[in-house]
C-alpha positions as CSV (number, residue, x, y, z in Angstrom):
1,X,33.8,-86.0,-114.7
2,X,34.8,-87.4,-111.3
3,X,37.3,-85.0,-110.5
4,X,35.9,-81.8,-108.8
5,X,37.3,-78.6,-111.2
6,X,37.6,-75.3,-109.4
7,X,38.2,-72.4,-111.0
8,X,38.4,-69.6,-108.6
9,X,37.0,-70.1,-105.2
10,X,34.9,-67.9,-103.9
11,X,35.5,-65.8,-100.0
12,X,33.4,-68.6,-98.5
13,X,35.1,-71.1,-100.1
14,X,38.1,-70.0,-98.9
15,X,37.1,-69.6,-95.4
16,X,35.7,-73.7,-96.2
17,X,39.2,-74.3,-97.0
18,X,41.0,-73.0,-94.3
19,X,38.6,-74.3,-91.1
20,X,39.3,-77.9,-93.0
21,X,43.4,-77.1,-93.0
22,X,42.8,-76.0,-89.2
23,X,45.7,-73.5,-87.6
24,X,48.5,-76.6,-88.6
25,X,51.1,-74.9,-90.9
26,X,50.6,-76.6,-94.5
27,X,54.3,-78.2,-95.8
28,X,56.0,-76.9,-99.0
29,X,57.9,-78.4,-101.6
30,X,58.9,-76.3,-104.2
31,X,60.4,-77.9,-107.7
32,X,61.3,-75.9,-110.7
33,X,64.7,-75.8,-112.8
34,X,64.9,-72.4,-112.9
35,X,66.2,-70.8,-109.4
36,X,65.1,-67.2,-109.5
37,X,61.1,-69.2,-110.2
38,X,61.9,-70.7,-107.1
39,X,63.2,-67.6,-105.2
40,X,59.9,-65.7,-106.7
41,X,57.5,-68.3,-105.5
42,X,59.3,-68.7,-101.7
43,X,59.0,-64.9,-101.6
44,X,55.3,-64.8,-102.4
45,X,54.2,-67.7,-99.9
46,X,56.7,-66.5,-97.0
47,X,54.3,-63.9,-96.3
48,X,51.5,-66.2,-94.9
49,X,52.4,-67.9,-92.0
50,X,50.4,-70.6,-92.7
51,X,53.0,-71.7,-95.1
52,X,56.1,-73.8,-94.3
53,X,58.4,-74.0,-96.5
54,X,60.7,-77.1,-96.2
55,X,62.4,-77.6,-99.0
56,X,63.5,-77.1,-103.3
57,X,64.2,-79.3,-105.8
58,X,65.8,-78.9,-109.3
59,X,65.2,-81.3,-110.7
60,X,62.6,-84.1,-111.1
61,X,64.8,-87.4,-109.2
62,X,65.4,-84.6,-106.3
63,X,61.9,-84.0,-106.3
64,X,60.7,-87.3,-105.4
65,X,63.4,-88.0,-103.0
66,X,62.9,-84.8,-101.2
67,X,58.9,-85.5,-100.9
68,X,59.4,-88.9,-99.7
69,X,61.8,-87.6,-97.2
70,X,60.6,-84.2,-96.4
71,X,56.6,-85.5,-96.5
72,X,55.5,-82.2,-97.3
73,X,51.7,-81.9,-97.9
74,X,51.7,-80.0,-101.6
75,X,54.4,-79.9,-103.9
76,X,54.2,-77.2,-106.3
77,X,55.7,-79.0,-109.2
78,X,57.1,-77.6,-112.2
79,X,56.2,-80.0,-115.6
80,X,59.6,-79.2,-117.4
81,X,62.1,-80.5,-114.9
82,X,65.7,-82.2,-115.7
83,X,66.1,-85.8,-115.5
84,X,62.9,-87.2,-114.9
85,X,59.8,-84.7,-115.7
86,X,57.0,-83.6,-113.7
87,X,54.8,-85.7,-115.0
88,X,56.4,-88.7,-114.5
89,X,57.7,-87.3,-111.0
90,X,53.8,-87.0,-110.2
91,X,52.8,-89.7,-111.1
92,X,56.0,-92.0,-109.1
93,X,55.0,-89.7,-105.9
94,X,51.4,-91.6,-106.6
95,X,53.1,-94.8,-105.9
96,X,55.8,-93.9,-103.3
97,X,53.8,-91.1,-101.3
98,X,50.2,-91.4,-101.8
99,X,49.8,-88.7,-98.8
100,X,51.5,-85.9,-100.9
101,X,49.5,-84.1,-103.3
102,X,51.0,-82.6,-106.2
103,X,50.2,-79.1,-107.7
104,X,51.1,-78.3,-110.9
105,X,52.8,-74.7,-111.5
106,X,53.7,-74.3,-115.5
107,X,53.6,-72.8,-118.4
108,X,52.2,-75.5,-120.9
109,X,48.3,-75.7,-121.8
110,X,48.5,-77.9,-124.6
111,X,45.2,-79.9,-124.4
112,X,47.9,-83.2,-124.5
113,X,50.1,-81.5,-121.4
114,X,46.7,-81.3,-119.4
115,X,45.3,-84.2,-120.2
116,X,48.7,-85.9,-118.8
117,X,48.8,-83.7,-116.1
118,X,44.9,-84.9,-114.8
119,X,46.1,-88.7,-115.9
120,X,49.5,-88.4,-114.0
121,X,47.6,-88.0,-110.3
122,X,48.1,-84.3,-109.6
123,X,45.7,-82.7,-108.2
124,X,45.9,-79.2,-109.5
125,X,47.2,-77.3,-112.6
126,X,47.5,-73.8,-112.4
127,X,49.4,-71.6,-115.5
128,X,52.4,-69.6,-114.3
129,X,50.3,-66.2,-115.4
130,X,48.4,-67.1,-112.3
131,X,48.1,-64.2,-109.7
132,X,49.2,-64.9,-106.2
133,X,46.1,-64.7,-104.4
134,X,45.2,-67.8,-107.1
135,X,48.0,-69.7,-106.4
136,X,47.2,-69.4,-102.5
137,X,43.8,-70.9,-102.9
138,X,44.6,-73.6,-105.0
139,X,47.3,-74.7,-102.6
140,X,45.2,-74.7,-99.7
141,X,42.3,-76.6,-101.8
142,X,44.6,-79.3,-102.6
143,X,46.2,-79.8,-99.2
144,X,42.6,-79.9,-98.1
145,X,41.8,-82.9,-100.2
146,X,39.9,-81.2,-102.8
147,X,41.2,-80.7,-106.4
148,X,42.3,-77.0,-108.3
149,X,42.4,-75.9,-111.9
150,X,42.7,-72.3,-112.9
151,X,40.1,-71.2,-115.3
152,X,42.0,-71.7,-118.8
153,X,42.8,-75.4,-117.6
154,X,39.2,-75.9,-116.4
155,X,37.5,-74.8,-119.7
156,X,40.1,-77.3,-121.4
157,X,39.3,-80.1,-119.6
158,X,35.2,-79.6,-120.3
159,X,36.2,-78.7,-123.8
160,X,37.4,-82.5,-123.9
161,X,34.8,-83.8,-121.9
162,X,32.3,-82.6,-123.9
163,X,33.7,-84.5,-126.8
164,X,33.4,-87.3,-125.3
165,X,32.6,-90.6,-126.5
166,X,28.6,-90.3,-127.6
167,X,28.9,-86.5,-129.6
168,X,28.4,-86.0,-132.8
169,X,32.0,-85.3,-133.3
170,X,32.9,-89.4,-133.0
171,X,34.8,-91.1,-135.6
172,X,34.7,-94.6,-135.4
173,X,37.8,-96.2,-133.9
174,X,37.2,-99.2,-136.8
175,X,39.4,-96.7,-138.7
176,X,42.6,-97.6,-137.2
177,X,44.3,-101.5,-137.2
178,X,44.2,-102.4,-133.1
179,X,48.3,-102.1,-133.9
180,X,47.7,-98.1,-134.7
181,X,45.2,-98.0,-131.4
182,X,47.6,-99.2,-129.7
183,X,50.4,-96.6,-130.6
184,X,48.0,-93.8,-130.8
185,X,47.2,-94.8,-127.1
186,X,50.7,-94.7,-126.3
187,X,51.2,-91.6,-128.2
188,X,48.8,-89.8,-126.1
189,X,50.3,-90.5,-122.7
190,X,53.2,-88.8,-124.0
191,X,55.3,-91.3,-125.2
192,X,58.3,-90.2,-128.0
193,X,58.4,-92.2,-130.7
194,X,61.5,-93.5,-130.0
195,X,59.7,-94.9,-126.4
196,X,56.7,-96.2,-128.1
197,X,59.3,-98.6,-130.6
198,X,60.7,-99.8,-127.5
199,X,57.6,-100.7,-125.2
200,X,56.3,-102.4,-128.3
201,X,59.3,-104.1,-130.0
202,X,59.6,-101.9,-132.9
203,X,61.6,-99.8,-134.8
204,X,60.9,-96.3,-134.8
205,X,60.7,-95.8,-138.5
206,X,57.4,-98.1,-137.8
207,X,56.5,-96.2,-135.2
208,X,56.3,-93.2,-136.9
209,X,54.8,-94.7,-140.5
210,X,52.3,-95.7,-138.5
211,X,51.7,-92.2,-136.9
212,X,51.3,-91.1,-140.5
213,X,49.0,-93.4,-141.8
214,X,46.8,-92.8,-138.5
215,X,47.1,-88.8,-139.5
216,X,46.3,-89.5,-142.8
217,X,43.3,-92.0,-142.1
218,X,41.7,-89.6,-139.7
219,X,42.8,-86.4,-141.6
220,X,44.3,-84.8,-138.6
221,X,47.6,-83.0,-138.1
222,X,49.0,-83.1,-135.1
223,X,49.0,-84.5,-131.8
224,X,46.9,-82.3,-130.0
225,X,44.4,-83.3,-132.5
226,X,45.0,-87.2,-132.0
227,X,44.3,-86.5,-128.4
228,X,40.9,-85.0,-129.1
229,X,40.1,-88.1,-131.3
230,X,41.3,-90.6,-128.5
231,X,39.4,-89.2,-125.9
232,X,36.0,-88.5,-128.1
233,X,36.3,-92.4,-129.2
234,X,37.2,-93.3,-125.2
235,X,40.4,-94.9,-126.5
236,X,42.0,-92.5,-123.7
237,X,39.8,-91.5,-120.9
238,X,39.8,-88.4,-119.0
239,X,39.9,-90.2,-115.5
């Protein structure tokens, strides 16, 4: 994989980290719908002075226009946001404000969420059962211009890796019609049905008889389960 996966950095690591961040204060966004999560993160990170805290977002339009305002170095993004979500809030912040990294801070570890998550241009993902002293390192990893995934995220992402195109596991793609390769690829970025009819011209009873037929071809179940058969065919690459 390209992307460098850290799972929990060691002292020296740490002492790597913060000689490359220098004494300069490291800017803070925090965005996350729910108020007292915000008040409980500020609290935790108000205690190290290397922190500066410059601003909070509710929702996902506030977060972009905050970052692209505020230029903070991290924003610890929240995936289930109002309005527009993190994902897609990470992934406009790619495009308006390269220079801002984004940290992921949520409770979703759906092998589909984390895929999106490492597709969208964050560069972290941490669970929110993450201890403080975690969520301090990954922060100061990713404003050093180095990537963070807790451990549960970490073994996820080589889980998929290693059914990458090449294993035993591979199905041939010559299963599905290039129509249903098409959706499935869609389907995978996190498209609804409803969103996949209209990028493609369809209705969405289409959409989703073609979702069956794909299930039923490939004898799988669920999404999370068309993910791991679009990445092990390379239909939808990690990186």
């Amino acid at each position: 994989m390209a992307r460098t996966i850290l799972r929990h950095a060691s002292p020296i690591k740490r002492m790597q980290v913060a000689k490359k961040n220098g004494s300069k204060k490291i800017k803070l966004l925090l965005a996350d719908d729910h108020p007292v999560v915000r008040q409980g993160v500020r609290i935790c990170l108000e205690q190290y002075s290397r922190f500066e805290i410059v601003g909070e977002a509710g929702t996902g339009d506030e977060a972009i226009r905050l970052a692209c305002s505020l230029s903070p170095d991290v924003v610890l993004l929240d995936i289930n946001m109002p309005k527009t979500n993190g994902l897609q809030v990470a992934e406009q912040l790619r495009k308006l404000a390269p220079h801002v990294r984004v940290l992921i801070l949520s409770v979703e570890d759906s092998d589909q969420c984390i895929l999106q998550v490492v597709r969208s241009g964050a560069k972290g993902y941490l669970l929110k059962n993450t201890t403080p002293a975690e969520l301090v390192t990954a922060i100061e990893t990713v404003a050093s211009g180095q990537t963070y995934f807790s451990h549960p995220v970490a073994q996820t992402l080589q889980k998929l890796h290693s059914a990458g195109p090449g294993t035993a596991k591979t199905r041939k793609p010559a299963q599905l019609t290039p129509r249903e390769l098409e959706i499935l690829a869609l389907i995978v970025n996190g498209y609804t049905n409803k969103q996949v009819a209209a990028q493609l011209n369809l209705s969405v009873r289409t959409v989703e008889a073609h979702r069956e037929n794909m299930m039923r071809k490939l004898n799988l179940h669920n999404v999370a389960d068309l993910t791991r058969y679009a990445i092990t065919n390379g239909i939808v690459p990690l990186d």
